[in-house]
PLY file of the C-alpha trace (Angstrom):
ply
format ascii 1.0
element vertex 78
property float x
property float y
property float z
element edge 77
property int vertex1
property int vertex2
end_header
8.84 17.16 14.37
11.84 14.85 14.88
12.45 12.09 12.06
14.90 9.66 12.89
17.32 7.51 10.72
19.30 6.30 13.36
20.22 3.07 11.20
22.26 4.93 8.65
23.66 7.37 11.63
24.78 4.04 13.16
26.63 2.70 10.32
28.51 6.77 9.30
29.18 7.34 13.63
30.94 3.35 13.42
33.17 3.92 10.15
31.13 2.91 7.17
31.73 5.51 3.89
28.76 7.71 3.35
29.34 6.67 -0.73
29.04 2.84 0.00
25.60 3.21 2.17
22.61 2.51 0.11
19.08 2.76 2.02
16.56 0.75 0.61
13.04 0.50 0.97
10.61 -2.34 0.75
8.21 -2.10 -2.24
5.98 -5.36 -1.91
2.39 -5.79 -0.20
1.49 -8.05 2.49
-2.01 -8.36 3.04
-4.95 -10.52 3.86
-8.66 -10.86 3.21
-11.48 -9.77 5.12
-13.68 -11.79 6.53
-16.53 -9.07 5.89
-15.74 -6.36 3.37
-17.69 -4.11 5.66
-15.83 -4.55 8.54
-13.01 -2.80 7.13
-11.49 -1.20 10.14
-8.84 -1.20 12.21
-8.45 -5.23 13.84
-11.27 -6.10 11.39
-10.54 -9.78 10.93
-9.18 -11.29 7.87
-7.85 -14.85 8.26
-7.58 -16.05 4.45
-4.23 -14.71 2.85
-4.50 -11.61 0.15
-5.07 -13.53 -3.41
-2.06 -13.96 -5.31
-1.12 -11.68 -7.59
-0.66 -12.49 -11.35
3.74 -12.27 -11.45
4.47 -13.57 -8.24
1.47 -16.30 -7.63
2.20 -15.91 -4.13
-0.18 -15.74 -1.46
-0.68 -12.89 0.39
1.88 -11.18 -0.78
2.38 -8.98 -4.08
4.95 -7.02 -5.85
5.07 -3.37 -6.34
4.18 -3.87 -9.93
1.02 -5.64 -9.11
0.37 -3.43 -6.46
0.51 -0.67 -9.39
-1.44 -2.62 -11.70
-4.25 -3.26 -9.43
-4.40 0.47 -8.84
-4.45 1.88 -12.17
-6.63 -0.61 -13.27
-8.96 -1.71 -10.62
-8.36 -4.67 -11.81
-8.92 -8.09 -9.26
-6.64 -10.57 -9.54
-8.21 -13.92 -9.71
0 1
1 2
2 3
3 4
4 5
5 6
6 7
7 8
8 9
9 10
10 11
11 12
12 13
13 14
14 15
15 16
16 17
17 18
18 19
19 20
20 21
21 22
22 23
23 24
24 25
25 26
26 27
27 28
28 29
29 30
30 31
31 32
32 33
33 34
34 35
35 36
36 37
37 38
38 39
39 40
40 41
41 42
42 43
43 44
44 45
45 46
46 47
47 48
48 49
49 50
50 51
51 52
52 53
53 54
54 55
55 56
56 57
57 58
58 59
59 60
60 61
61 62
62 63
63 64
64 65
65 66
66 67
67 68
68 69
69 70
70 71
71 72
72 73
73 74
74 75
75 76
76 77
């Protein structure tokens, strides 16, 4: 199986020092809420934004601590 990282091969092959590269990697949520729970599949529609979470308060969108909390707790975020 081939895995690719061509982004960081781009920026070593054009000059840029290996010990100045940092890769980063998105730890948020996007998400949305179903129109019917048990239509949970793939395209199942969901037109209302995910609730927002209780540290960012954003809409449809939560941070990987909140993401974390609602996973070790079960908790829903109201």
């Amino acid at each position: 199986m081939l895995v690719q990282n061509s982004s960081v091969h781009y920026w070593i092959e054009n000059g840029a020092p290996r010990d100045k590269l940092v890769l980063g990697m998105g730890t948020y949520g996007r998400g949305v809420t179903l129109d019917n729970p048990k239509e949970n599949g793939i395209y199942a529609p969901g037109n209302a934004p995910l609730r927002a979470g209780p540290y960012t308060r954003e809409k449809g969108f939560w941070g990987y601590n909140e993401v974390n909390l609602r996973l070790e707790t079960r908790k829903k975020f109201d």
